[in-house]
LUMLUM-986944 format. One record per atom (N, C-alpha, C, O): residue number from 1; residue in one letter; x, y, z. Coordinates in nm, 2 decimals, padded with zeros to 4 digits. Atoms other than C-alpha are relative to their C-alpha. Layout:
<recs>
   i aa      u      v      w
 NUM  a      X      Y      Z
...
</recs>
This chain:
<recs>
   i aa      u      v      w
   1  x -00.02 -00.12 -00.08
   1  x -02.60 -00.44  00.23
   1  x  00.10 -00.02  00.11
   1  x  00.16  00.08  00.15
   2  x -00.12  00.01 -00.08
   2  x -02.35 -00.59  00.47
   2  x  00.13  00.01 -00.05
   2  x  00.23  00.01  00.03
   3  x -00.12 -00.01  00.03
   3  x -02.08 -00.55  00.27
   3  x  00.05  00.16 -00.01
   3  x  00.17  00.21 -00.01
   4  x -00.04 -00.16 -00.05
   4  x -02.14 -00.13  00.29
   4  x -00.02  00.05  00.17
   4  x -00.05  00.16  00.22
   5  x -00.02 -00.11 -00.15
   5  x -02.09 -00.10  00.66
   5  x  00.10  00.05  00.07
   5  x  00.20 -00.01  00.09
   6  x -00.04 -00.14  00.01
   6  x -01.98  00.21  00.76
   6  x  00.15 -00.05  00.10
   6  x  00.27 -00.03  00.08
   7  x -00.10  00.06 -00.08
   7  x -01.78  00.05  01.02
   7  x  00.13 -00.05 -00.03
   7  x  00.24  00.00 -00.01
   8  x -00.16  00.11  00.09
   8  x -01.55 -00.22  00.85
   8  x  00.03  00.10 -00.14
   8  x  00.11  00.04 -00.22
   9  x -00.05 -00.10  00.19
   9  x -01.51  00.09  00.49
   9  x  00.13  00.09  00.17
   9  x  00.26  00.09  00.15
  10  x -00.06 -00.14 -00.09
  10  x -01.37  00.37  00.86
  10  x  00.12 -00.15  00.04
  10  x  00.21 -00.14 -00.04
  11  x -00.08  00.07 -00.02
  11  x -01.16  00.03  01.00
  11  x  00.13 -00.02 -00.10
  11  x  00.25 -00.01 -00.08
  12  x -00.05  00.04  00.12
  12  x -01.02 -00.05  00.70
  12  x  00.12  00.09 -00.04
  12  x  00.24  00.06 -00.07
  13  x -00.11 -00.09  00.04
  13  x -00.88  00.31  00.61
  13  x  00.08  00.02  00.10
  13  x  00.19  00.06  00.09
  14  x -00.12 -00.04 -00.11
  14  x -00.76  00.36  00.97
  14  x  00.16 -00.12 -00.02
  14  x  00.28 -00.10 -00.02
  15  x -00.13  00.08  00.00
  15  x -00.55  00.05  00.95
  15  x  00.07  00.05 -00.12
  15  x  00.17  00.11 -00.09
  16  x -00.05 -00.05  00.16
  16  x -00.44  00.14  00.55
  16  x  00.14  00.08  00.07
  16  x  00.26  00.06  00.05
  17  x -00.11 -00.13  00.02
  17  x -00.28  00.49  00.69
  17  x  00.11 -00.04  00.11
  17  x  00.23 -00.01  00.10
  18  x -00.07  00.02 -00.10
  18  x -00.19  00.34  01.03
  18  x  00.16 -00.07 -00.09
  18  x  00.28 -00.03 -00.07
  19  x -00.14  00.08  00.01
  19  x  00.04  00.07  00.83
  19  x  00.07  00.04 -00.17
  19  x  00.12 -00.03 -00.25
  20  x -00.08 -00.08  00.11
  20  x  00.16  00.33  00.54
  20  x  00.06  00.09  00.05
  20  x  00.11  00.16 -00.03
  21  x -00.02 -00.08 -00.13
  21  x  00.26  00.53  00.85
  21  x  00.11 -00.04  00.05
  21  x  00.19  00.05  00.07
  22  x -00.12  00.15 -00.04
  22  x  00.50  00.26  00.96
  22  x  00.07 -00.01 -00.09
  22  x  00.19  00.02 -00.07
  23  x -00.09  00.05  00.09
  23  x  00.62  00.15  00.66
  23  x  00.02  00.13 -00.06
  23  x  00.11  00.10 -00.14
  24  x -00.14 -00.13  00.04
  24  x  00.76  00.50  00.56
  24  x  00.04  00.07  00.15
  24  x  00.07  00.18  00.11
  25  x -00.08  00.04 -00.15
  25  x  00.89  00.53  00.93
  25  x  00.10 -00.10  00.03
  25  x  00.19 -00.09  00.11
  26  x -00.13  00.13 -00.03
  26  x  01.08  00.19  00.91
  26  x  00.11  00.07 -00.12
  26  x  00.23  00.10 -00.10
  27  x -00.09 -00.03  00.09
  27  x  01.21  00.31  00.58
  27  x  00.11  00.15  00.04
  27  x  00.23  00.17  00.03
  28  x -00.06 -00.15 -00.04
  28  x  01.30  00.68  00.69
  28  x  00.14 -00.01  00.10
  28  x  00.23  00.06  00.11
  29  x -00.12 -00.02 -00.09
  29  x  01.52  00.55  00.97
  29  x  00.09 -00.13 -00.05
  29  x  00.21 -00.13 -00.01
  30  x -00.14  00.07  00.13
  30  x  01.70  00.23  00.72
  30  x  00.04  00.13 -00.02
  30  x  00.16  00.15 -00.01
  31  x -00.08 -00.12  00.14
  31  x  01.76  00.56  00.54
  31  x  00.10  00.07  00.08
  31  x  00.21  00.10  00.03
  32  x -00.05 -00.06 -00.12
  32  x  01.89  00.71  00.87
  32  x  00.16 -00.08  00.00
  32  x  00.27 -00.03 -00.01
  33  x -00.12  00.08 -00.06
  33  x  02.12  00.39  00.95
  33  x  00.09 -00.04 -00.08
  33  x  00.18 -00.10 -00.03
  34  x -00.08  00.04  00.10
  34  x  02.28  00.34  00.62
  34  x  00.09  00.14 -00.01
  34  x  00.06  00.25 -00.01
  35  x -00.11 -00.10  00.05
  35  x  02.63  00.49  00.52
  35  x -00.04  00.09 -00.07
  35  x -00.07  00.19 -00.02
  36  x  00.07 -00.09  00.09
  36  x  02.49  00.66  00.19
  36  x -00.16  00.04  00.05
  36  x -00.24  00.01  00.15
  37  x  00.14 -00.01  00.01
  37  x  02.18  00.80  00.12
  37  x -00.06 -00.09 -00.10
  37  x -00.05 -00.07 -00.22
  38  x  00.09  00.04  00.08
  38  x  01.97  00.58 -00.02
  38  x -00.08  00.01 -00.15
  38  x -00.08 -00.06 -00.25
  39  x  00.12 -00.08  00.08
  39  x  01.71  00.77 -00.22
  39  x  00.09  00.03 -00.13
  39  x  00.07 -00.02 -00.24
  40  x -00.10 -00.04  00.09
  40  x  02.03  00.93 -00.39
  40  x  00.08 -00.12 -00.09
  40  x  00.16 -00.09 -00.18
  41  x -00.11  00.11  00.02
  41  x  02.20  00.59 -00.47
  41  x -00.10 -00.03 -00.13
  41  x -00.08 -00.02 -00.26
  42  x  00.08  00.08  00.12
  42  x  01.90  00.46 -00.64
  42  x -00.11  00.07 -00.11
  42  x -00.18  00.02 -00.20
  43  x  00.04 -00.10  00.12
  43  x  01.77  00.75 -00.84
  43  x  00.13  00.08 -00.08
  43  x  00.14  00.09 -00.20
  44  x -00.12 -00.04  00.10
  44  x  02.08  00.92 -00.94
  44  x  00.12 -00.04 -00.03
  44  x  00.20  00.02 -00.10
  45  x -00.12  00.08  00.05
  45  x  02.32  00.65 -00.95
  45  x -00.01 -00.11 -00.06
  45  x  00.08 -00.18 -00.10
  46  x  00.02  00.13  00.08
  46  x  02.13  00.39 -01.09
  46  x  00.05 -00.10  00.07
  46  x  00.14 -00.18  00.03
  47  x -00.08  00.11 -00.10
  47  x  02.20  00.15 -00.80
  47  x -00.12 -00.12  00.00
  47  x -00.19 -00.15  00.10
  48  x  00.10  00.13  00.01
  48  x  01.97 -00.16 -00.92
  48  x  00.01 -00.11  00.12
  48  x -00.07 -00.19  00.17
  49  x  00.01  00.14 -00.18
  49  x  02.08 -00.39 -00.60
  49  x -00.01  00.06  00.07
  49  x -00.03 -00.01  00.17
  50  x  00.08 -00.04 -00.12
  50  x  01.98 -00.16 -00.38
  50  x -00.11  00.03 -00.02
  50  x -00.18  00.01  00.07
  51  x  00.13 -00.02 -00.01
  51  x  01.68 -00.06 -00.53
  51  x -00.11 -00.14  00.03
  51  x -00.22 -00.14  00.09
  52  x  00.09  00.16 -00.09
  52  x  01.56 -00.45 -00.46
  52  x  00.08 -00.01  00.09
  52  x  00.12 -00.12  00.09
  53  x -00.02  00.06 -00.14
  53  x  01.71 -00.45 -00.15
  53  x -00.09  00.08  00.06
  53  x -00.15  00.05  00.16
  54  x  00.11 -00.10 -00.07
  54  x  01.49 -00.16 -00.08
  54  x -00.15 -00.02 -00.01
  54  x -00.22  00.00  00.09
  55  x  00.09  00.11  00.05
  55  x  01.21 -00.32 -00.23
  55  x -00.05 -00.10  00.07
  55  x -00.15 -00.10  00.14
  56  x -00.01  00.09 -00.14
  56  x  01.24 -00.62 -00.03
  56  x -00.05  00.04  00.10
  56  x -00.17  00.02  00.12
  57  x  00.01 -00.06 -00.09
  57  x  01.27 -00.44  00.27
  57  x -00.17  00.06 -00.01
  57  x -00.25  00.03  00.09
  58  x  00.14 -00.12  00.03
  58  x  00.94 -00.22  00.17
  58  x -00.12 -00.16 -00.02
  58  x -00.23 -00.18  00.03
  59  x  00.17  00.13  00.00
  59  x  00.73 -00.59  00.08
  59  x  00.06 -00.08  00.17
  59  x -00.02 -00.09  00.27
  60  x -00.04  00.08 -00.13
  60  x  00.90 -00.77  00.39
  60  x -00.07  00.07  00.16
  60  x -00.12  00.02  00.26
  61  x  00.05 -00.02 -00.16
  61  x  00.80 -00.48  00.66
  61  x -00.17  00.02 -00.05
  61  x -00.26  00.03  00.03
  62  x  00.18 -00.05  00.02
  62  x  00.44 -00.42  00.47
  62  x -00.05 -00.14  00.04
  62  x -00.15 -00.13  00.10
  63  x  00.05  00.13 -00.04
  63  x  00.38 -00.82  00.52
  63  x  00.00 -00.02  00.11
  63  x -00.10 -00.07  00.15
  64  x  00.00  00.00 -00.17
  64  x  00.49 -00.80  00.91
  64  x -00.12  00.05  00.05
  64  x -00.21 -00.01  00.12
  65  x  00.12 -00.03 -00.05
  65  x  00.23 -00.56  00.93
  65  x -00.13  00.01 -00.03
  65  x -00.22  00.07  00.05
  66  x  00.15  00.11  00.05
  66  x -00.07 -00.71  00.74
  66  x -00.01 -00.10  00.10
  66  x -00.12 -00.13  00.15
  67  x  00.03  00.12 -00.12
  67  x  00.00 -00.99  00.99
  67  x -00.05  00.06  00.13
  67  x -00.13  00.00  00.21
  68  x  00.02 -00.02 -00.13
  68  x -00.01 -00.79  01.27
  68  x -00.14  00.11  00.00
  68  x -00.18  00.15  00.11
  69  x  00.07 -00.05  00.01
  69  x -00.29 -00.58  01.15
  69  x -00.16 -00.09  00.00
  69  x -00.27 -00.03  00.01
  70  x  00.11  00.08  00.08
  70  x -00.53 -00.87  01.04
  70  x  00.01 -00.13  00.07
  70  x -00.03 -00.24  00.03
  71  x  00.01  00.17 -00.07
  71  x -00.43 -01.14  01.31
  71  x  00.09 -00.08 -00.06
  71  x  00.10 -00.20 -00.03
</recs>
């Protein structure tokens, strides 16, 4: 029964949205600070090295903030 308390299931999702919240906030303003558009490069131009640089970027800031969410 310790593993359904109500506590650590409500913690859990607060951090989840807190740091999917973030991580489309870091990305929104890359998207901001780059010459092109982004979004545009790698859906309608077929831009495979940016879509893993974006990628990257997207595991690189989600791991900063697992760390900083979880100590």
């Amino acid at each position: 029964m310790e593993y359904l308390n109500f506590k650590l299931i409500a913690s859990s999702i607060i951090y989840s949205v807190l740091g999917i919240t973030i991580l489309v906030i870091s990305f929104v303003v890359i998207e901001k600070l780059t010459p092109r558009m982004l979004w545009k490069e790698i859906i309608e131009e077929h831009n495979t090295a940016l879509a893993i640089m974006a990628a990257a970027f997207m595991i690189a800031v989600a791991l900063i903030i697992s760390s900083a969410i979880h100590g």
